[in-house]
ZANUKOL-647718 format. One record per residue (C-alpha): x, y, z; residue number from 1; residue in three letters. Coordinates in Angstrom, 2 decimals, m for minus. Layout:
N
    east   north      up num residuo
       X       Y       Z NUM     ALA
...
//
This chain:
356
    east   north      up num residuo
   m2.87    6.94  m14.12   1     UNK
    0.42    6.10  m16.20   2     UNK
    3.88    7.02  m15.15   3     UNK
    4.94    8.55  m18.51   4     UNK
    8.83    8.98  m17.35   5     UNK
   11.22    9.34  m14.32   6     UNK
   14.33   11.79  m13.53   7     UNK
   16.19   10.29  m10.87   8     UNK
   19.07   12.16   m8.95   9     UNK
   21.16   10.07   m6.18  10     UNK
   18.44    7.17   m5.24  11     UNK
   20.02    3.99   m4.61  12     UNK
   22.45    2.69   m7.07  13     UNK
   20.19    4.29  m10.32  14     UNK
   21.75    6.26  m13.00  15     UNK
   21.41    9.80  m12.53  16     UNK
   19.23   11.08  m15.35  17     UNK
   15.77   10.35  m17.62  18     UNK
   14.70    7.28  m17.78  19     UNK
   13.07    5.40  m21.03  20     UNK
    9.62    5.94  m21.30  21     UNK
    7.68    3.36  m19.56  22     UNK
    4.23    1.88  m21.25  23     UNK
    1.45   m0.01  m19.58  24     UNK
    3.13   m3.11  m19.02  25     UNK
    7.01   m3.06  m17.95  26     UNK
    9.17   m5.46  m17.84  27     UNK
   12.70   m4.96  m15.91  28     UNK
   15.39   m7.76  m16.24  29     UNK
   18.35   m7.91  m14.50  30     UNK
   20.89   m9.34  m12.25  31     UNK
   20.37   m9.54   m8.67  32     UNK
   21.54   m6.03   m7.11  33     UNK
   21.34   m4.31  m10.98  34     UNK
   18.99   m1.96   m9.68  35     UNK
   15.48   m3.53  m10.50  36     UNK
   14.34   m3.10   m7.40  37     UNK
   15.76    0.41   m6.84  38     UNK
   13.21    1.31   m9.98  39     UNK
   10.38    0.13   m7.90  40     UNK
   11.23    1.74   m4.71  41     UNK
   11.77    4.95   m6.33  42     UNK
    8.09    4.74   m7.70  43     UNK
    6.95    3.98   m4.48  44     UNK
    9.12    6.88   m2.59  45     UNK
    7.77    9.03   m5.07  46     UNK
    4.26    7.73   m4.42  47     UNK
    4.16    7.57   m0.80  48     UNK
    6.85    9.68    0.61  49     UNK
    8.49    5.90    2.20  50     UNK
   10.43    2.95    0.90  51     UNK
    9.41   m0.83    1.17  52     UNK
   12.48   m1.51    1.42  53     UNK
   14.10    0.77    4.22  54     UNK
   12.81    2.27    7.74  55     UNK
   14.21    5.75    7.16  56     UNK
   14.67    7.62    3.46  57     UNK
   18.04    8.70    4.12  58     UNK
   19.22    5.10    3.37  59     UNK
   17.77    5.17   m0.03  60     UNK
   20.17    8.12   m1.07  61     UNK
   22.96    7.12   m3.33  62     UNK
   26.13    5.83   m1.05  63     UNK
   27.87    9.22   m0.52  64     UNK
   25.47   11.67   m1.32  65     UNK
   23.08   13.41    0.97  66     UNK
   20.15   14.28   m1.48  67     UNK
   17.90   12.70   m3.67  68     UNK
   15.43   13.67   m6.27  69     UNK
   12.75   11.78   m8.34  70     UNK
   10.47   14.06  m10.93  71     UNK
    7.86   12.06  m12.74  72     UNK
    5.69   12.71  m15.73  73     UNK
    2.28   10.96  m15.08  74     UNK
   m1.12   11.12  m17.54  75     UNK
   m4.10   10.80  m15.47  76     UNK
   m7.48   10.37  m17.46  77     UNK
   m6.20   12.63  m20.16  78     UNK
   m4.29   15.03  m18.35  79     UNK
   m0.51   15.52  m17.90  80     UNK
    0.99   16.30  m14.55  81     UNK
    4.29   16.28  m12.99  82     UNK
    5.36   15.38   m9.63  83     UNK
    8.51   15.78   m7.67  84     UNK
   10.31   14.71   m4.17  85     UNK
   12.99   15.79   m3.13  86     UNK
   15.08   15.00    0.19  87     UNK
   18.28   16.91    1.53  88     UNK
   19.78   16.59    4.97  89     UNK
   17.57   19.62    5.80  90     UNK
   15.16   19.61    3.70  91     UNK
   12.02   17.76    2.15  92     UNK
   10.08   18.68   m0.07  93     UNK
    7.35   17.92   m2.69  94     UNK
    5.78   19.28   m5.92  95     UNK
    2.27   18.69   m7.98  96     UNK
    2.23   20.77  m11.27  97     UNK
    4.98   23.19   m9.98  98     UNK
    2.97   23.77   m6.35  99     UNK
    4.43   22.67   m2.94 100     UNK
    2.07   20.37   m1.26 101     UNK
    2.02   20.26    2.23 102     UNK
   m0.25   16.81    2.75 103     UNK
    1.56   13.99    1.68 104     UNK
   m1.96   12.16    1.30 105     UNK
   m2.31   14.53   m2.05 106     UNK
    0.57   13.25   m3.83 107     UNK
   m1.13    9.76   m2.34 108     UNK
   m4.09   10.60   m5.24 109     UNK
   m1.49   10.87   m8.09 110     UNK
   m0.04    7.44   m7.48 111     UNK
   m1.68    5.01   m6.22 112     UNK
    1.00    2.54   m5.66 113     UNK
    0.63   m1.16   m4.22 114     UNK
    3.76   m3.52   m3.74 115     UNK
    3.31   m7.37   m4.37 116     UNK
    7.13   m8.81   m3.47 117     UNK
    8.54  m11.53   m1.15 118     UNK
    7.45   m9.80    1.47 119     UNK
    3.98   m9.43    0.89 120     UNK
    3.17  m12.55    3.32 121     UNK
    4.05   m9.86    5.99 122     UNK
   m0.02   m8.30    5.60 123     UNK
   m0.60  m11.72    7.03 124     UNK
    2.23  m12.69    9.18 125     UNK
    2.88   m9.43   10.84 126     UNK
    0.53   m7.65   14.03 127     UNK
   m2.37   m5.97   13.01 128     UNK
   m0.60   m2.26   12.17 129     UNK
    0.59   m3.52    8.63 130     UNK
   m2.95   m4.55    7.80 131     UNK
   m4.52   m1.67    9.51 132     UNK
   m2.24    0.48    7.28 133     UNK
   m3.37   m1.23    4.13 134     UNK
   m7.23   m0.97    5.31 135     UNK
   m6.66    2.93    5.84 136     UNK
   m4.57    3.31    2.65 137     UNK
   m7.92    1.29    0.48 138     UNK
   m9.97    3.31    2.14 139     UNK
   m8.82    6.45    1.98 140     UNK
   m8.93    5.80   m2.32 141     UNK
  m12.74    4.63   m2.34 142     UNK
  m14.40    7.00    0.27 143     UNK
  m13.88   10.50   m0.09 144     UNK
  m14.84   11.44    3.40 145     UNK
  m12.22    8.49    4.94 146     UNK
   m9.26   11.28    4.74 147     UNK
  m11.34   13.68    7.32 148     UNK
  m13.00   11.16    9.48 149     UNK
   m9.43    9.68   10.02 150     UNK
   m7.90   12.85   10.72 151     UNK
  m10.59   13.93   12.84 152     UNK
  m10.53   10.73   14.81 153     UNK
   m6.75   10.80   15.51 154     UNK
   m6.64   14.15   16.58 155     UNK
   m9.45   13.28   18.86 156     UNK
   m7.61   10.10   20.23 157     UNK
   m4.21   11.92   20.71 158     UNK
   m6.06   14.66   22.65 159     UNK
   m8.48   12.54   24.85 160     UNK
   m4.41   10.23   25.58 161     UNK
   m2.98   12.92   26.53 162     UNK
   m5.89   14.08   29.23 163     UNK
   m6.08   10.47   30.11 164     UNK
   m1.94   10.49   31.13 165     UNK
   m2.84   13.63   33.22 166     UNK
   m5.32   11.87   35.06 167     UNK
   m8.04   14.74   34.14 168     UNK
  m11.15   12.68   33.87 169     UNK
  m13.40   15.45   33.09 170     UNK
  m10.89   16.73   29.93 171     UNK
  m10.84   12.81   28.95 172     UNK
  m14.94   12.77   28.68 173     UNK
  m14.79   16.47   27.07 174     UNK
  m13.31   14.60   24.36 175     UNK
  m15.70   11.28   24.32 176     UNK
  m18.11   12.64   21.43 177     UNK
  m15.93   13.52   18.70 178     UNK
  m13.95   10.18   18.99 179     UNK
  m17.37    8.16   19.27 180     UNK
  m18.84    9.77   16.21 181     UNK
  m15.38   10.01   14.08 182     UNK
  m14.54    6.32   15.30 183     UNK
  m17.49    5.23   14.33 184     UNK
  m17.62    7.22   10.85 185     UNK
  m14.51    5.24    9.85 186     UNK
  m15.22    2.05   11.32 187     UNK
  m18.22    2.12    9.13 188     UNK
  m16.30    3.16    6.11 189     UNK
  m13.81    0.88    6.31 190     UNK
  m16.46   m1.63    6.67 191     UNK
  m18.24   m0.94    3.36 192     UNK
  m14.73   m1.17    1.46 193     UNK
  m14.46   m4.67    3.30 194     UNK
  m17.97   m6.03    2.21 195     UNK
  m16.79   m4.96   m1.62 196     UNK
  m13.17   m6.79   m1.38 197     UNK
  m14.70  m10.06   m0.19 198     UNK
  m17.05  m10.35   m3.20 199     UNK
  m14.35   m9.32   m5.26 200     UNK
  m11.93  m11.72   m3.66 201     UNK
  m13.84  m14.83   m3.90 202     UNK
  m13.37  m15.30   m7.67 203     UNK
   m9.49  m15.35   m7.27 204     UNK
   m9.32  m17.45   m4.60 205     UNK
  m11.85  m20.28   m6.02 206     UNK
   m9.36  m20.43   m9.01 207     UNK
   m6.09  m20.19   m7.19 208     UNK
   m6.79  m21.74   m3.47 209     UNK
   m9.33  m24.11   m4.14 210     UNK
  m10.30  m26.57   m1.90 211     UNK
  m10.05  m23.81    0.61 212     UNK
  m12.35  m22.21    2.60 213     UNK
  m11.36  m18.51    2.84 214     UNK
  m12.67  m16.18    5.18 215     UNK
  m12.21  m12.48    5.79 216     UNK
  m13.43  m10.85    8.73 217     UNK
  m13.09   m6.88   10.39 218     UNK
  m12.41   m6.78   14.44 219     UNK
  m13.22   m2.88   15.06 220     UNK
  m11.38   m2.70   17.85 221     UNK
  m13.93   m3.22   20.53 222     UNK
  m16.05   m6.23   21.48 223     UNK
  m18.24   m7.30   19.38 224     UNK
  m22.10   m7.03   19.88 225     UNK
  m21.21   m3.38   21.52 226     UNK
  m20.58    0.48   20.28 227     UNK
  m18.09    2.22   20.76 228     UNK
  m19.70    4.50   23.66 229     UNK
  m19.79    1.08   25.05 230     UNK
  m16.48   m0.43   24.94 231     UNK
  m14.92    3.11   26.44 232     UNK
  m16.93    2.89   29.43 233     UNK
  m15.67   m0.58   29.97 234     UNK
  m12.60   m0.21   29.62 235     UNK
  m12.53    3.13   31.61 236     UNK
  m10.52    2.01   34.60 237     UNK
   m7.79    0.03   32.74 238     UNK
   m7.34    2.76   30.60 239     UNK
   m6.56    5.36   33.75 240     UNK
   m3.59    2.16   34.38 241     UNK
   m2.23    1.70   30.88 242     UNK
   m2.50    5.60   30.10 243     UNK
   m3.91    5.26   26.64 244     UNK
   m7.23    4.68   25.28 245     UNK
   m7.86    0.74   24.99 246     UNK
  m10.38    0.37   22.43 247     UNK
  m10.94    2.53   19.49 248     UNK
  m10.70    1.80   15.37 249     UNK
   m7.09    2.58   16.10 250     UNK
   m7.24   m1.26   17.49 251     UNK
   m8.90   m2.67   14.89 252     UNK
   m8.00   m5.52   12.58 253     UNK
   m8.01   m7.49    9.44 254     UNK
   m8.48  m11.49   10.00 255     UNK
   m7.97  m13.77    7.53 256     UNK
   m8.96  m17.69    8.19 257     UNK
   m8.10  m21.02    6.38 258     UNK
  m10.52  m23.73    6.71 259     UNK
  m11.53  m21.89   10.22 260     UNK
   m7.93  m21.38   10.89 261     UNK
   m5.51  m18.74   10.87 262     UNK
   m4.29  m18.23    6.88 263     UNK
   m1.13  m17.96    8.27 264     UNK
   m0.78  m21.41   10.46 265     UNK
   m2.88  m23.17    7.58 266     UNK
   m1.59  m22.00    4.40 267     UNK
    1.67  m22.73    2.97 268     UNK
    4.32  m19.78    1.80 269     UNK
    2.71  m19.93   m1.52 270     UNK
   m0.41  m20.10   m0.57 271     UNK
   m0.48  m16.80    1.56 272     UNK
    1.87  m14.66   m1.33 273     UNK
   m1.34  m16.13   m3.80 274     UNK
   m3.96  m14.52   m1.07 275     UNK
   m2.33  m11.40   m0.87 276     UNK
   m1.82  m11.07   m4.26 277     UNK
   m5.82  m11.77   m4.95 278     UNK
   m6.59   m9.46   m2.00 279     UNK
   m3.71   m6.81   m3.73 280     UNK
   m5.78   m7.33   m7.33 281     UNK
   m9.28   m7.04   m5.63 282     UNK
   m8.72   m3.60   m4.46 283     UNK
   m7.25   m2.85   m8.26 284     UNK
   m9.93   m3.88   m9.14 285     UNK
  m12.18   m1.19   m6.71 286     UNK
   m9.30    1.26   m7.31 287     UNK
  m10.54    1.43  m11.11 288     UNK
  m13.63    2.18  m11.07 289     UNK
  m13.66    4.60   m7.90 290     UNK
  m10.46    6.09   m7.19 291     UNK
   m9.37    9.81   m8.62 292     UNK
   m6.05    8.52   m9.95 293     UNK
   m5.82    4.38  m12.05 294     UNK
   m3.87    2.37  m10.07 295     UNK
   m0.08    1.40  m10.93 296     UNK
    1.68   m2.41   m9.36 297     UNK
    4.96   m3.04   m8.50 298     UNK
    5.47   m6.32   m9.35 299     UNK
    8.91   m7.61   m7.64 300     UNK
   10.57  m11.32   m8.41 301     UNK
    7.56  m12.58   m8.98 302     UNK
    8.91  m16.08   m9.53 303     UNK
   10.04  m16.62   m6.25 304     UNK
    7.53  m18.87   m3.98 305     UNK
    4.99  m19.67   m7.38 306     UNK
    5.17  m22.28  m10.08 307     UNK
    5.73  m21.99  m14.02 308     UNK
    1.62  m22.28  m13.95 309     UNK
    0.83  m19.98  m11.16 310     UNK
    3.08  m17.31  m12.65 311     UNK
    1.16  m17.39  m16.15 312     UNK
   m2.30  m16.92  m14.02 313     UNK
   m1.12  m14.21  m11.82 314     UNK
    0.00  m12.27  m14.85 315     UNK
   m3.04  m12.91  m16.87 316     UNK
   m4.59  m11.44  m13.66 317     UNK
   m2.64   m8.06  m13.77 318     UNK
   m3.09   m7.66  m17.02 319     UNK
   m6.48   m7.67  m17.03 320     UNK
   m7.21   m5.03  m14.03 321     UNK
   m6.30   m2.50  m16.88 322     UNK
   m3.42   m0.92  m14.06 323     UNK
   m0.03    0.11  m15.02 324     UNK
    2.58   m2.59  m13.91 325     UNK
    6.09   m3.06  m13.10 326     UNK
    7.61   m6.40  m13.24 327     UNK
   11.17   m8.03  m12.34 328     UNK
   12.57  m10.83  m13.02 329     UNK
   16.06  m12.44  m13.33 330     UNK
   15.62  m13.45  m16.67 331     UNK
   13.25  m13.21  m19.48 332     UNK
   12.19  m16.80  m19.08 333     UNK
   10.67  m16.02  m15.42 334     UNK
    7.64  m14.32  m17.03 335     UNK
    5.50  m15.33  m19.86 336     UNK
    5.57  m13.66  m23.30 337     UNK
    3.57  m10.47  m22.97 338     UNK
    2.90   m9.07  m26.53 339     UNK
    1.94   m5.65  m24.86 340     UNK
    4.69   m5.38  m23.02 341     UNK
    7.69   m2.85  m22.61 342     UNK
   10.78   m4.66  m21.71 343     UNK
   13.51   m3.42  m20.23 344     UNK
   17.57   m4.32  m19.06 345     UNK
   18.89   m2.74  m16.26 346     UNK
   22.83   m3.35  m15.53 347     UNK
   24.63   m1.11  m12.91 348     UNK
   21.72    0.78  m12.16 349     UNK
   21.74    1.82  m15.91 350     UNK
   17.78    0.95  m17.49 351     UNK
   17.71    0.35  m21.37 352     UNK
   14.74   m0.07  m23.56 353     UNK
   15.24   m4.06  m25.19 354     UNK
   14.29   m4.76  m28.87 355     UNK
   11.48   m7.74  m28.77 356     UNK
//
């Protein structure tokens, strides 16, 4: 996939208007609050229907206005497409190739989007939803079946809840079999996925951690040594107390450990951006060679938290996963001399193409 160009309309403090045409590598330089960021976070709206940056997409609408648009030109594998969001005070809507689409997981396909930013410690730092999130999201690119079995298995978990707040045991069973055999379907999915990031991890992190013993491990969200069938007759009676169904893929999570320790207790700042970042390039790496749609990295102030050294090896790293990226940075000196490279200024929100 390669974003081609973007129309913006009222996002954040961006010039209304076409944008240059973007290559495979871009660079964006820029004061702080220019609008570098606002670039990335309007591929990512565009990409996923919801900002990194902001809770709710009304706050990403130009101060003042109450809609925004974005319309981008993208080349997937040799063929052009066009995609569009727009969001009103009433309305929402998106476009692929002229069509409304319904399912915001279609306009997921187009643009695969991943974030790496001073935030991306968060995958490690935060509860298990944000990792969760990004499990689903991997998934979902690399299995084709993922996108039913999830679906499936949450409808099947919000109907067997809602029996279980009634109190309506035999409604709650009635609804036992299709969670057990979706839950199971996508525990089992995501596990595969898992298996193929860890070998694809390990060469990162013996370059850039090592020293350290890394390990990554899946909790489905049951006990371990049991099913799923299992772990819902054992936690039957709790369940009837709490109201909600207690163990289910919808608890699952993503452990990472540091010398048999929590990454985040044993690793320093830099330490867990450089995991996340491997774990970020490991699933570019899957991305390629399975996914519908090449994926494209946002690549925000990538000098903060890494060294002159680490920076050089972290870009040699993008480069080479053969992805579209977007890159920030202060100044031109923050990032090594890429001879591929598109570079851009951005000044009051206004991008221009720089000569090299």
């Amino acid at each position: 996939m390669a974003l081609d160009q973007l129309r913006v309309l009222g996002f954040r403090n961006l010039e209304d208007g076409a944008l240059p045409p973007f290559g495979r590598i871009n660079t964006i330089v820029g004061a702080n609050g220019s609008g570098k960021t606002s670039l990335l976070e309007a591929i990512h709206v565009l990409a996923r229907a919801r900002s990194f940056r902001a809770a709710r997409l009304d706050a990403v609408a130009t101060h003042g206005q109450e809609l925004f648009r974005l319309v981008a030109d993208l080349t997937s594998r040799g063929t052009r497409h066009r995609v569009g969001l727009e969001r009103g005070r009433r309305q929402f809507r998106v476009r692929v190739d002229g069509a409304d689409v319904r399912v915001l997981s279609e306009l997921a396909r187009f643009l695969p989007v991943q974030v790496i930013n001073t935030d991306s410690q968060r995958l490690l730092q935060d509860g298990p939803g944000l990792r969760r999130q990004f499990l689903n999201w991997t998934t979902f690119h690399v299995e084709p079946g993922f996108r039913e079995c999830w679906r499936r298995y949450e409808r099947a978990l919000r109907q067997r809840n809602a029996a279980i707040r009634l109190h309506d045991r035999r409604l709650t069973g009635a609804w036992d079999q299709e969670l057990i055999e979706s839950g199971e379907s996508v525990t089992e999915q995501r596990q595969i996925v898992i298996r193929d990031l860890a070998r694809r991890l390990e060469p990162f992190l013996t370059a850039w951690l090592p020293g350290i013993d890394v390990e990554m491990a899946y909790r489905p969200g049951w006990r371990r040594g049991s099913n799923l069938r299992e772990a819902l007759l054992e936690t039957g009676e709790r369940q009837w107390q709490r109201g909600f169904t207690l163990a289910g893929p919808h608890r699952a999570d993503l452990l990472f450990r540091a010398n048999s320790v929590p990454a985040q207790q044993w690793l320093s700042r830099g330490q867990q951006k450089i995991l996340v970042i491997a774990l970020i390039l490991a699933v570019t790496e899957r991305l390629r060679e399975d996914a519908a749609a090449d994926p494209i990295l946002l690549v925000d102030d990538l000098a903060a938290e890494l060294d002159g050294d680490r920076r050089h090896q972290v870009v040699e790293a993008l480069l080479a996963t053969g992805a579209q990226v977007f890159m920030t940075a202060t100044a031109v000196g923050e990032l090594p001399a890429i001879n591929e490279a598109s570079w851009f200024h951005v000044e009051h929100g206004r991008l221009r193409e720089m000569l090299q």
